[in-house]
DRENSE-741423 format. One record per residue (C-alpha): x, y, z; residue in one letter. Coordinates in nm, 3 decimals, m for minus. Example, Ala and Ser with C-alpha at 12.3 -4.5 7.8 and 13.67 -1.06 7.14 Angstrom:
BEGIN
1.230;m0.450;0.780;A
1.367;m0.106;0.714;S
END
This chain:
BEGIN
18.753;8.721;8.114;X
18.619;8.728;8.425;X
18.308;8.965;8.565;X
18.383;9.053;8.930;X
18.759;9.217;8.828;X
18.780;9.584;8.802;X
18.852;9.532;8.419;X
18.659;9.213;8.271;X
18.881;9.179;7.977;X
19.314;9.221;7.956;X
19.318;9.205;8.364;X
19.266;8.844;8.368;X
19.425;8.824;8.015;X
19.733;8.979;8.179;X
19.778;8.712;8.430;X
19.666;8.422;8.270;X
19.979;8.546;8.050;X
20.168;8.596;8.381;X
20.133;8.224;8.484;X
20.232;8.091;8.156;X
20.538;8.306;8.162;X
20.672;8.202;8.461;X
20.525;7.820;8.410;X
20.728;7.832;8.095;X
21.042;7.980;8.300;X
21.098;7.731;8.539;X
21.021;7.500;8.291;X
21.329;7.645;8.066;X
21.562;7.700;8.382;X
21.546;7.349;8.442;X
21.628;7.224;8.160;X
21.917;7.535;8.137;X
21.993;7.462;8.537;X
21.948;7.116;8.596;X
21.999;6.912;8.295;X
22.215;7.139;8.123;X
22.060;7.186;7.792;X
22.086;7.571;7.684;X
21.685;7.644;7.597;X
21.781;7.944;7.429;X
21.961;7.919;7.029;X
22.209;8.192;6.925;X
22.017;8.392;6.656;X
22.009;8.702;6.473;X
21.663;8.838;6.713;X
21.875;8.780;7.019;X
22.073;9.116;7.013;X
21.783;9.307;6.926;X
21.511;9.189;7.200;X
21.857;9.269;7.475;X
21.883;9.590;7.386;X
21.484;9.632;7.347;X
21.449;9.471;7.687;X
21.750;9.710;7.841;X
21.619;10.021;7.704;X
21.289;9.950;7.893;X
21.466;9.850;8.145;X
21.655;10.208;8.184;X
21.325;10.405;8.073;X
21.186;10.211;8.373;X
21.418;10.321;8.629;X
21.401;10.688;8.557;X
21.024;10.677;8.512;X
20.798;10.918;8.637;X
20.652;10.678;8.841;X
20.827;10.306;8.884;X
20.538;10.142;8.981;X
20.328;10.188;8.673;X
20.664;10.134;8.506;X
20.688;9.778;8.607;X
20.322;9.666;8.628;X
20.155;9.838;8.366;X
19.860;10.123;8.370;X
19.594;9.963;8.615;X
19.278;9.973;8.420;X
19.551;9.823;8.055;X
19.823;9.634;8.223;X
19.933;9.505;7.931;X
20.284;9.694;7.827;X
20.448;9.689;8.150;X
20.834;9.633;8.201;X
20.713;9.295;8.381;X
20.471;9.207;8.060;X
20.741;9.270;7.808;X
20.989;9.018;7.990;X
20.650;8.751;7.972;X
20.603;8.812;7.601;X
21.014;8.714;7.541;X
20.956;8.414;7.768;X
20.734;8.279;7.599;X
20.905;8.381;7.258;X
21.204;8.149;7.385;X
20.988;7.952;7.555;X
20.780;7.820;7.153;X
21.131;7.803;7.000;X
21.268;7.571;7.250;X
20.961;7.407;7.191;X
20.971;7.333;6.839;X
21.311;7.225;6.904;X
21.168;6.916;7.125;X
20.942;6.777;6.826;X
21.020;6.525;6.624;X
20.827;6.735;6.300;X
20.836;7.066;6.376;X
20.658;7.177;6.111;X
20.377;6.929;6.196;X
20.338;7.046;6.567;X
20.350;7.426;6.449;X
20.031;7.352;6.204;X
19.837;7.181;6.467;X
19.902;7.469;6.678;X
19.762;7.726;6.452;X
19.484;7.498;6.362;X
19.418;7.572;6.710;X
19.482;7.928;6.754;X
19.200;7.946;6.461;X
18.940;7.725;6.676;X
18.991;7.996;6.943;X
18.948;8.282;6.738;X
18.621;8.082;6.567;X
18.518;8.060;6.928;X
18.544;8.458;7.017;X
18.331;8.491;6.673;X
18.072;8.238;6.744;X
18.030;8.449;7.106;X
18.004;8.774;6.939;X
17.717;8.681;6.688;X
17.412;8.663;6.960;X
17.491;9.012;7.095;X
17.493;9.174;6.753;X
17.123;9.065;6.711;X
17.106;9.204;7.083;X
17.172;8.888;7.315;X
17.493;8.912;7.433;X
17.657;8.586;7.608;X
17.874;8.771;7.797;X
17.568;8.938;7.958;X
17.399;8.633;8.021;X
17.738;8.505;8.166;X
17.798;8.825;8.412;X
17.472;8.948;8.505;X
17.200;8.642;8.410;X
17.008;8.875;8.126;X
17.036;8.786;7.789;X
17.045;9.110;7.665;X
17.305;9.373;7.571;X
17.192;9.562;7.884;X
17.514;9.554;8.079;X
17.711;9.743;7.858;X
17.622;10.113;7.782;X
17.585;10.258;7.475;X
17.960;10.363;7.423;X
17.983;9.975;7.426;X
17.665;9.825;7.223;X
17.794;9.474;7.078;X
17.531;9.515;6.880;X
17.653;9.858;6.699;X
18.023;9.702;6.723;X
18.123;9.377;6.809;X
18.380;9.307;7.063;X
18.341;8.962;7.189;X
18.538;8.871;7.463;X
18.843;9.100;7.371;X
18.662;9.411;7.512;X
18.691;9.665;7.246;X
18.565;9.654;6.864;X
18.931;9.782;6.734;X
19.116;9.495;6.952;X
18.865;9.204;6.831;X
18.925;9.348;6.519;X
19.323;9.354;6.497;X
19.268;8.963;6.632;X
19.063;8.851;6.343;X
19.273;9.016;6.088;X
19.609;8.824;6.204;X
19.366;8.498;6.182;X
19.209;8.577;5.885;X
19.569;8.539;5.687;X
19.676;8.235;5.922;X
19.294;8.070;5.778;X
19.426;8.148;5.440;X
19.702;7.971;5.477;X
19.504;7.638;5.532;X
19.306;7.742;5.269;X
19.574;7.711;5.007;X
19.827;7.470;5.169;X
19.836;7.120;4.982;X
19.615;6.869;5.163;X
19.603;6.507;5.171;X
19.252;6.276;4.979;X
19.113;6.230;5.343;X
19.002;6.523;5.482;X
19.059;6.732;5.178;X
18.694;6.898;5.180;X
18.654;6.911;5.539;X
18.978;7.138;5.572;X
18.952;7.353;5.334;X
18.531;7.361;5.399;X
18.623;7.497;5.719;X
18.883;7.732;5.615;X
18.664;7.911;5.345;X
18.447;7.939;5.585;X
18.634;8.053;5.854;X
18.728;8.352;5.595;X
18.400;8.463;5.534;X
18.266;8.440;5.895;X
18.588;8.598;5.988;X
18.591;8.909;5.733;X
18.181;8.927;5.869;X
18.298;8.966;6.210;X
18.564;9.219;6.111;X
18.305;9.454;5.928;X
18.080;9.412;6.245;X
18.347;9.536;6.425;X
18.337;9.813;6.231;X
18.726;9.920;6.307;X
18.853;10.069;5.993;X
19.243;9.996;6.114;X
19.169;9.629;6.110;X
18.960;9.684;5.815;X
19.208;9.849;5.608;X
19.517;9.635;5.730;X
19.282;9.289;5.609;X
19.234;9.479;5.285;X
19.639;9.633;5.233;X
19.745;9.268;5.302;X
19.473;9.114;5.061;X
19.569;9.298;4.824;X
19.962;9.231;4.806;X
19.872;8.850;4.867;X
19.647;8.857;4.562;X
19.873;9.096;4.375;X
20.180;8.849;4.430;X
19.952;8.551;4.355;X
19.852;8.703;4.034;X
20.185;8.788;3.886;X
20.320;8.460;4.041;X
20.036;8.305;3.801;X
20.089;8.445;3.501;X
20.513;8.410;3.534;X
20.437;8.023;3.616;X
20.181;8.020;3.378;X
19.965;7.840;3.628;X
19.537;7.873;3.633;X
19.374;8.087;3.897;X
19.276;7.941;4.197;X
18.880;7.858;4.180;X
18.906;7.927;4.601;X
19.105;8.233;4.580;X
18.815;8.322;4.331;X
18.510;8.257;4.553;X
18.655;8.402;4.828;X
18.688;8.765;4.673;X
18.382;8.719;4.560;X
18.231;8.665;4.898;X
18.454;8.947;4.991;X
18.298;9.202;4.838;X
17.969;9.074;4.874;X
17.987;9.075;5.236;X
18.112;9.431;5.182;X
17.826;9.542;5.009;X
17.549;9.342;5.257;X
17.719;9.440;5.563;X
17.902;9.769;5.473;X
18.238;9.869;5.643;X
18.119;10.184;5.905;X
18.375;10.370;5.648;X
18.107;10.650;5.525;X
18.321;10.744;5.270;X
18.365;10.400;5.120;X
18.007;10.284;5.265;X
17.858;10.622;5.002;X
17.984;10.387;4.708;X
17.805;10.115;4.796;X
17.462;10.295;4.827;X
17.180;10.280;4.539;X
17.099;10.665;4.528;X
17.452;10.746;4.485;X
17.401;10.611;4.122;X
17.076;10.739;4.050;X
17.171;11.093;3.936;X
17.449;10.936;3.738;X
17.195;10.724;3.517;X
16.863;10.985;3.587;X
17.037;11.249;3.369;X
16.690;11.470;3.414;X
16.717;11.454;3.797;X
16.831;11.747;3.908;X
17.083;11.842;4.158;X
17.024;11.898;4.522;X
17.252;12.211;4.616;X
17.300;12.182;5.008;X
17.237;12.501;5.190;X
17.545;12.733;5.232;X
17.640;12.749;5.640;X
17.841;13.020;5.746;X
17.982;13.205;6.059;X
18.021;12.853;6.239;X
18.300;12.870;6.475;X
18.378;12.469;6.503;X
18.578;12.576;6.840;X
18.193;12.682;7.032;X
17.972;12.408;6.887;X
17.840;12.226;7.206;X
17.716;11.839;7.142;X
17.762;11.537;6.930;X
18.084;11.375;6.916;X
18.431;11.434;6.789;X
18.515;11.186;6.503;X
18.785;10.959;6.660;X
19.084;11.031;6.386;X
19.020;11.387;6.464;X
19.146;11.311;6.809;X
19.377;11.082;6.762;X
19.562;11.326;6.589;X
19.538;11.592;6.885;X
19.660;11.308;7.122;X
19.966;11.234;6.842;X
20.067;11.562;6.852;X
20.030;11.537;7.198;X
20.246;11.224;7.252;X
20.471;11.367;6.965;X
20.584;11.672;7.195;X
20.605;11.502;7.473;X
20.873;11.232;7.316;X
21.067;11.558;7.227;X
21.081;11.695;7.581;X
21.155;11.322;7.736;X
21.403;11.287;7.431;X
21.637;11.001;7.520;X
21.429;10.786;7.769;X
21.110;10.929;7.792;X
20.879;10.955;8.083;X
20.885;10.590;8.169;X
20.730;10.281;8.047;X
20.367;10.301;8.076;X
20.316;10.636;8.225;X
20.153;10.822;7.934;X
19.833;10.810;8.101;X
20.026;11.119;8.385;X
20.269;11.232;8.166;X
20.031;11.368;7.847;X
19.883;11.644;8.063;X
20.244;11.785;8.053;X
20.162;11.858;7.672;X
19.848;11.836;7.603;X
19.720;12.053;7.335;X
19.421;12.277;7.403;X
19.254;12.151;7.085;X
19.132;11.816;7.320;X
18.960;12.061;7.488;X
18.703;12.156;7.214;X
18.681;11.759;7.129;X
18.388;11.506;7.304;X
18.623;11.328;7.487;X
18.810;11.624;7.675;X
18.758;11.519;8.012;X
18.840;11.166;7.918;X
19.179;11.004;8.067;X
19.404;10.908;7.759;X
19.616;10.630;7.890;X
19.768;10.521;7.569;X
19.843;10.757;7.312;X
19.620;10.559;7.038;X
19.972;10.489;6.837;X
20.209;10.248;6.975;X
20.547;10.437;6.828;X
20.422;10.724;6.936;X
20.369;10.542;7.286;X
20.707;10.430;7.274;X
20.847;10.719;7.176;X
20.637;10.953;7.481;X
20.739;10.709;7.729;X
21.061;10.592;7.609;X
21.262;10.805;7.433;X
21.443;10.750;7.133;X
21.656;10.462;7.237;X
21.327;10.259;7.358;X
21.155;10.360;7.009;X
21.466;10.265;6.795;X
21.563;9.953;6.947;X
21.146;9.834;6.904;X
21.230;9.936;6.527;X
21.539;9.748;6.484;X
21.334;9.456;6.625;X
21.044;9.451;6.414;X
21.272;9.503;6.145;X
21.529;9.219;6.223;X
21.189;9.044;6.230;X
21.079;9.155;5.834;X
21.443;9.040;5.781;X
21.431;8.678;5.944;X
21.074;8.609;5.788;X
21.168;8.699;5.441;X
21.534;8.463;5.449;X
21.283;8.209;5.620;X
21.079;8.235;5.310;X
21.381;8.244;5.079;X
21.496;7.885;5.248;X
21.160;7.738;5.175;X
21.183;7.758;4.815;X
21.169;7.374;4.831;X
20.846;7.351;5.080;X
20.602;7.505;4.921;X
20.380;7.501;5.234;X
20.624;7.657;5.416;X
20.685;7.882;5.175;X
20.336;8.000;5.145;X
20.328;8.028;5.565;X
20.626;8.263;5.590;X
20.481;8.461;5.331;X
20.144;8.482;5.501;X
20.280;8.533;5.847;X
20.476;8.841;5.677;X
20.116;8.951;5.606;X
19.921;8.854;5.972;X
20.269;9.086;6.121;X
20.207;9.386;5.866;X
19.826;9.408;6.013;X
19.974;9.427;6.373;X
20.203;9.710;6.257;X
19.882;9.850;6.107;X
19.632;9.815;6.347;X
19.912;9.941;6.595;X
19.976;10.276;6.434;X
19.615;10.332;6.469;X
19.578;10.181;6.792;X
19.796;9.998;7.037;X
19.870;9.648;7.175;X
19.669;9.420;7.390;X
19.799;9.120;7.569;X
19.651;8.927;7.273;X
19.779;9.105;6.984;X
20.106;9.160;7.199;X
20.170;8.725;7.222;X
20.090;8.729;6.873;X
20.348;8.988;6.792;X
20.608;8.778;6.961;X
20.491;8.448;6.861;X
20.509;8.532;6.494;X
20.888;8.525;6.437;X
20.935;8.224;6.663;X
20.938;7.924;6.396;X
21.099;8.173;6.134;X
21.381;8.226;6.384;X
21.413;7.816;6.469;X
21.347;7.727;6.095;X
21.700;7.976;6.000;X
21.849;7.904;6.293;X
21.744;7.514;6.426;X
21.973;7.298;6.576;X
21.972;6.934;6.663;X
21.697;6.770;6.890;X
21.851;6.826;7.241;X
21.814;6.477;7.352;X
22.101;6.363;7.079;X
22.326;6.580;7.306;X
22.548;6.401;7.477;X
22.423;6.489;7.849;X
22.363;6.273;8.129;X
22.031;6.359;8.300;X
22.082;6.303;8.683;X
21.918;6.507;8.950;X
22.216;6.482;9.216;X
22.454;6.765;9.098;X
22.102;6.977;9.068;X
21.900;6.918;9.346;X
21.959;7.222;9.536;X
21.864;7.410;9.186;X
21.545;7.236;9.110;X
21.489;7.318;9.517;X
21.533;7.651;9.485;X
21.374;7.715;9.108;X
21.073;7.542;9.241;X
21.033;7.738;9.584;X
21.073;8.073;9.342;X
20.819;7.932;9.125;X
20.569;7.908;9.403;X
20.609;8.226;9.537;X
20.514;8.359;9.185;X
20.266;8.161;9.168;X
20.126;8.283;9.514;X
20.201;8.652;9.441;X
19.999;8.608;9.106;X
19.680;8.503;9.296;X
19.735;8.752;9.555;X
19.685;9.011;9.271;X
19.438;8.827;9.122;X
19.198;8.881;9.491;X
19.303;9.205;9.559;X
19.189;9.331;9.245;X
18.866;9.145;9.341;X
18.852;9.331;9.640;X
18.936;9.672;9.483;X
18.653;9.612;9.216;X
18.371;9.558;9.518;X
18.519;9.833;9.675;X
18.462;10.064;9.362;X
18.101;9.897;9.387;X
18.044;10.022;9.762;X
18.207;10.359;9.660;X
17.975;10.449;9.427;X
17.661;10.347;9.648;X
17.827;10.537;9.933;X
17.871;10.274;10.198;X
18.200;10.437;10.239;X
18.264;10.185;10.558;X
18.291;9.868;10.371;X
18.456;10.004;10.070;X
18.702;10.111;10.293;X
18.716;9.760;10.463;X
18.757;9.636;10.100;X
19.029;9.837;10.000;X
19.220;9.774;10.305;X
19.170;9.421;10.215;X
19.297;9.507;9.875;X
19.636;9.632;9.965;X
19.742;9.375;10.221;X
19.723;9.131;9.913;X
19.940;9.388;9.680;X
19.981;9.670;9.642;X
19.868;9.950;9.439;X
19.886;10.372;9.493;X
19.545;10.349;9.294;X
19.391;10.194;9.568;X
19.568;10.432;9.808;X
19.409;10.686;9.617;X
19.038;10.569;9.638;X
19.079;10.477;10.069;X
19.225;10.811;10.115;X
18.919;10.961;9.947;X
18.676;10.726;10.128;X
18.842;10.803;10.412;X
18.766;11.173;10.371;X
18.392;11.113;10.319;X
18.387;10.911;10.638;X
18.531;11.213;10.799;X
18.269;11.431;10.643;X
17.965;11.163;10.805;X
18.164;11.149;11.135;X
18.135;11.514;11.131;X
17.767;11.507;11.096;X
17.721;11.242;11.348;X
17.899;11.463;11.624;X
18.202;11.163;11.659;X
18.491;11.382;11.684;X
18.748;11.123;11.775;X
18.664;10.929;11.457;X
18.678;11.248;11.232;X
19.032;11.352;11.339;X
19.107;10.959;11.310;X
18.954;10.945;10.936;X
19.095;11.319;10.814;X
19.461;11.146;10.897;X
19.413;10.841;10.745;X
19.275;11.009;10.409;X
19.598;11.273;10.449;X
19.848;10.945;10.496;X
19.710;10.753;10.213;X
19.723;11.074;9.964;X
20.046;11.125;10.068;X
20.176;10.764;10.023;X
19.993;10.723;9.665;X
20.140;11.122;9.603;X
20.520;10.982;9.690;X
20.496;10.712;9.440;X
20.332;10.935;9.187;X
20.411;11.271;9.240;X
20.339;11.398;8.921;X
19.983;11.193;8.923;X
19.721;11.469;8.807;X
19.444;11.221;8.929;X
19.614;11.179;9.342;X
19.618;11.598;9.324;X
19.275;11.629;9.259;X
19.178;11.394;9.534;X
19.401;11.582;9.754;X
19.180;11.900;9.650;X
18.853;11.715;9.699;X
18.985;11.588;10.055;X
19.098;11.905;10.186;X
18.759;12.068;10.047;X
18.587;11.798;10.241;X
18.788;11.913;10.554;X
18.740;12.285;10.506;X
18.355;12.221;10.550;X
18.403;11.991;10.826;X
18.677;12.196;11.023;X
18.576;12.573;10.857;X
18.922;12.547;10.891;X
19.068;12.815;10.657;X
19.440;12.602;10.608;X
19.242;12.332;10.468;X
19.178;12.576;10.134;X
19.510;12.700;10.143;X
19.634;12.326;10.142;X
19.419;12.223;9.851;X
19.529;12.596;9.698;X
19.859;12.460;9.675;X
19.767;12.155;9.527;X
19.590;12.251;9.248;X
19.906;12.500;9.180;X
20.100;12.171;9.138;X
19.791;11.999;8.958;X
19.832;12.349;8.693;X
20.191;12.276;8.659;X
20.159;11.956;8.590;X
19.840;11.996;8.354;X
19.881;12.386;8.202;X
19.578;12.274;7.953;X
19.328;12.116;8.180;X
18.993;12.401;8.246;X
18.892;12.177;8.529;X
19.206;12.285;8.725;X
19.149;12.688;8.641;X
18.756;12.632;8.713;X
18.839;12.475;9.056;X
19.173;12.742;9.156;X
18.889;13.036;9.088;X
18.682;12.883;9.316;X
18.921;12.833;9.602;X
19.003;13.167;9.527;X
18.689;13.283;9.596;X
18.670;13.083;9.869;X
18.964;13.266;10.052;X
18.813;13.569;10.009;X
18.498;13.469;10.174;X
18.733;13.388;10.468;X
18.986;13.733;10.424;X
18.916;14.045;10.631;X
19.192;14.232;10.530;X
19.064;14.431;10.207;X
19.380;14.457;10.013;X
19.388;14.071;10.043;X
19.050;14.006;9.956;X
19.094;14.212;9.583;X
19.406;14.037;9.505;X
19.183;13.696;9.621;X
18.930;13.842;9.360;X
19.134;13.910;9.108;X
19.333;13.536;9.097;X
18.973;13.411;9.107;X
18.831;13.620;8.764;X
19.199;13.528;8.600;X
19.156;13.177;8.683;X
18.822;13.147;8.564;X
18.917;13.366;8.251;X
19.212;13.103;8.170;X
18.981;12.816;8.199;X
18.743;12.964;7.947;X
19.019;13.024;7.750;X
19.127;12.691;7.762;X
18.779;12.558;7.709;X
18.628;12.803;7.507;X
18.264;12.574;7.483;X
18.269;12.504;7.858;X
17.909;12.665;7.975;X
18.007;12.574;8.371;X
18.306;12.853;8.340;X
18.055;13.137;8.239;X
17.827;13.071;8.474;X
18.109;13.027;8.767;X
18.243;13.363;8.590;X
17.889;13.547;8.628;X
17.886;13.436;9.005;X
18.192;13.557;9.079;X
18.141;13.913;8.902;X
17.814;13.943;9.057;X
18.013;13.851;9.447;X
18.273;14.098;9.365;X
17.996;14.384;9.271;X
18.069;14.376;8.865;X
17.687;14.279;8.809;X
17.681;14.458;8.458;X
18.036;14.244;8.366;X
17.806;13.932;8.526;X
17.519;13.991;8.275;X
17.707;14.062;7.950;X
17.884;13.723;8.068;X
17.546;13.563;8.131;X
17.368;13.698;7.780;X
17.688;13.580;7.637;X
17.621;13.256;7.725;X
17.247;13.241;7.653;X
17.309;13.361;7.300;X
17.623;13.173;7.207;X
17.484;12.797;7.400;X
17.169;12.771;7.533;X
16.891;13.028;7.524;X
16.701;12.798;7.758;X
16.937;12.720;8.015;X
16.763;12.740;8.360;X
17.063;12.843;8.549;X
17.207;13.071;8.356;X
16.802;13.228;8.322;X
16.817;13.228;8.714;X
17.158;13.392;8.720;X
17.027;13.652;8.469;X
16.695;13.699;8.693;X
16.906;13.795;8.965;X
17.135;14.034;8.801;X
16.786;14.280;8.716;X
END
């Protein structure tokens, strides 16, 4: 993680991941190239991740938008067509691996040994800023505090660590918490026999701690599904071998629920169980009953405040995802690109939810995902691979019935994949979860499917028949190597830019974003110059500079247009082609400028039929062409668009107070002043009874 990127967290993650990728590719090319040594074994998983890898590939090409396609949604990144081809490296890239030791099995423990220091590391971060000193404050902005994140974000409500959100910290720790298990149970050697499994109990218990702090009920539930199949197997495994219960198995449920009961699980309906007064009335037989007072006449649609639980809207955006997968049936919009494509669909029930304005780029269900933004061939073929994957880990297991270690792993790795599946369906992938997905059925793939150690080929290894190979492997290497840290600064430079945007030094956040694109590009950072560009215009204007006005208004119209070409059907670039063009009507009084942005936000409804932002902004460049209309017929049909627009976005919205009091002003302009105050009393009665403006809109209707 890194503090001065536009995203602190799966940016950097992203290409770190990147470098390794293509590290591990040249690495694996040379050996393929150069000494002739195929890196990659013929396997079962092989077929599967082609056609996975093809199907993205085609979903890709017809996307929406190829750009996002390849790269990833800037602000995620992770999921991209480019991504998915790291995560199979580096699949190949461990087996191949394993294949160079001399005890495979050895190397692989050491390797998860070390995996688990990591993860002990994230937890040991996260503690301070649950008891409101967070280390990555101290680390970005020198206060150790939990100011620098807002409240959305308190580590010290839910931990996140350095993953960035509670729900992916959480699907992290649950894939450890099995892996720590393991190590827990595997047989161990005299020396070092307490210090091993020492750590590992306790590793579970500060691990299942961390989890409830996190207080993500996927990762939660997916620790506690897999638990409880592990302890259900153990248990009849037991009894059939007539074998004693593990005293550590023992202790550790034990701790289990008694970390459940200190620390509670943010599940109120399992958290009610674990309160005192929820017994009371069951033993105080003479206590009476409290009867909760009867609420009716609530229409849920109108209530204004608090916040929408988050299953509630994860279902909208399901259904959401789930239509959209049906219209986009065989490839679907394009890898990625759910972000633009779910205001084709979405359902007006987001509307009446907390986060309605709020841009869903993920659709909070990774099938679902799939299936949105790539069909049903790139859904099926990521089904036939995690189930090849079930497959390969269960004949692994089978094959181990000598190893007993190993046998235990492969059983246990079964479990740390079934909590990514989990957390997934709730959730989606990150670039950690995401390596751990593919890293998972690497040593049950080489364990099936191992051959000999490569150096008992019989090859010769000379550099003379390769030479111009390794030459040209290593200048491509470079390149990506230099085109990774180009990405890495421009994203620098778009992130200060973003800075100087919001203070409203629009001249060096333009400078910056210039910067930003001649190191890579990006149409999001088209789309922020062309809007800087536009306010420019509008202080030009002020300042009297005409020259540099007309220079800024076509450099904001070129750079919409370029970032509009590569995403035409980006909701987001339409918008800032309304906001421009509204800039330029007050600069210009223009009246073409209104009729432009008119026939943007016609697109911007096409595009996004549910979205009351759209109808609340076409009513008021409605009414704005009637202010500029002389011919009378004109002006009532400009009147009449305006009331119907304004109508559909209250419609839409039914809880948005803005669209009555837009709705009042514009009945009151068009001489309807008893429409305007029903529409205003309305408001008062059903909202806010207080609400200064609509009180001042009422004063002037008298």
């Amino acid at each position: 993680m890194f503090g001065k990127t536009s995203e602190l967290f799966e940016f950097n993650k992203m290409l770190f991941i990147y470098l390794c990728s293509s590290s591990i590719a040249f690495i694996l090319l040379i050996y393929w190239f150069v000494y002739k040594i195929k890196p990659i074994q013929r396997s079962i998983l092989n077929i599967p991740i082609i056609l996975f890898i093809f199907f993205q590939l085609i979903s890709t090409l017809f996307s929406i938008d190829v750009h996002t396609s390849l790269f990833g949604y800037y602000g995620r990144f992770n999921g991209g067509f480019y991504s998915i081809l790291a995560y199979v490296v580096i699949y190949y890239g461990f087996i191949f691996l394993y294949s160079l030791q001399k005890d495979s099995k050895s190397f692989l423990f050491r390797f998860l040994q070390i995996s688990l220091i990591s993860s002990l590391l994230t937890i040991l971060w996260s503690i301070p800023g649950k008891f409101g000193h967070d280390l990555s404050c101290l680390l970005f902005v020198g206060e150790f505090n939990n100011s620098c994140w807002t409240a959305q974000f308190n580590p010290s409500v839910r931990m996140f660590s350095t993953l960035g959100q509670p729900n992916w910290f959480g699907a992290y720790l649950a894939v450890h918490f099995f892996i720590a298990l393991f190590f827990l149970l595997k047989k161990q050697e005299p020396r070092g026999f307490l210090l091993v499994k020492g750590f590992s109990f306790l590793y579970l218990i500060l691990n299942f701690s961390a989890l409830l702090f996190t207080r993500s009920r996927s990762a939660i539930g997916s620790v506690g599904i897999g638990f409880f199949i592990f302890i259900l197997y153990y248990g009849i495994s037991s009894i059939r071998l007539k074998h004693k219960l593990n005293s550590l198995i023992i202790a550790l449920l034990i701790s289990m629920v008694l970390s459940v009961i200190f620390f509670r699980t943010g599940i109120e309906k399992v958290d009610t169980y674990l309160l005192p007064q929820t017994y009371t009335s069951f033993f105080n037989k003479t206590q009476q009953k409290k009867i909760a007072p009867t609420v009716t006449n609530i229409n849920k649609d109108l209530v204004v405040g608090g916040v929408t639980d988050s299953l509630d809207i994860r279902k909208i955006v399901w259904k959401g995802a789930f239509d959209l997968g049906k219209e986009y049936f065989l490839f679907g919009t394009g890898v990625e690109t759910f972000a633009y494509s779910y205001y084709f669909v979405r359902p007006k029930e987001h509307n009446l939810t907390s986060e309605w304005d709020f841009l869903y780029n993920k659709a909070h269900n990774e099938y679902l995902n799939y299936f949105a933004t790539t069909g049903l061939f790139g859904t099926l073929s990521y089904f036939i691979f995690i189930g090849i994957v079930f497959f390969v880990i269960y004949k692994a297991w089978n094959k181990a019935k000598d190893d007993t270690d190993l046998q235990l792993l492969f059983g246990l790795l079964f479990l740390s994949y079934l909590s990514i599946l989990i957390t997934n369906f709730f959730g989606f992938s990150t670039t950690t979860i995401n390596l751990l997905f593919y890293f998972i059925p690497s040593y049950p793939i080489y364990y099936l499917y191992k051959s000999k150690h490569p150096y008992e080929n019989d090859n010769k290894y000379t550099l003379n028949s390769g030479l111009v190979i390794l030459t040209l492997l290593s200048l491509t290497y470079f390149f990506v190597l230099v085109f990774l840290s180009n990405y890495w600064v421009s994203d620098i430079k778009y992130a200060m830019g973003d800075i100087y945007m919001k203070m409203n030094d629009y001249n060096i956040a333009s400078t910056l974003y210039e910067q930003a694109l001649e190191y890579h590009y990006e149409h999001v950072y088209e789309d922020k110059l062309s809007n800087c560009y536009a306010n420019l215009a509008f202080i030009a204007s002020y300042q009297k500079e005409k020259d540099k006005t007309v220079q800024y208004i076509q450099k904001a119209q070129d750079y919409n247009n370029r970032s509009l070409q590569a995403s035409p059907s980006n909701i987001i670039y339409l918008k800032t082609t309304v906001k421009n063009d509204y800039l330029f009507y007050q600069i210009t009084l223009k009246k073409e400028y209104i009729e432009k942005g008119l026939i943007a936000l016609k697109k911007a409804n096409v595009v996004g039929p549910t979205d009351s932002k759209i109808s609340y902004y076409l009513a008021t460049y409605y009414s704005m062409l009637f202010d500029e209309e002389v011919n009378l017929s004109q002006k009532q049909l400009y009147s009449k668009n305006a009331i119907n627009a304004i109508n559909e976005s209250i419609e839409q919205k039914p809880n948005y107070i803005d669209s009555y009091i837009l709705k009042a002003q514009l009945l009151r302009k068009f001489g309807r002043k008893q429409e305007a105050k029903d529409v205003v009393e309305f408001a008062l009665k059903q909202f806010d009874p207080r609400n200064k403006i609509l009180l001042k809109e009422l004063d002037t209707l008298k």
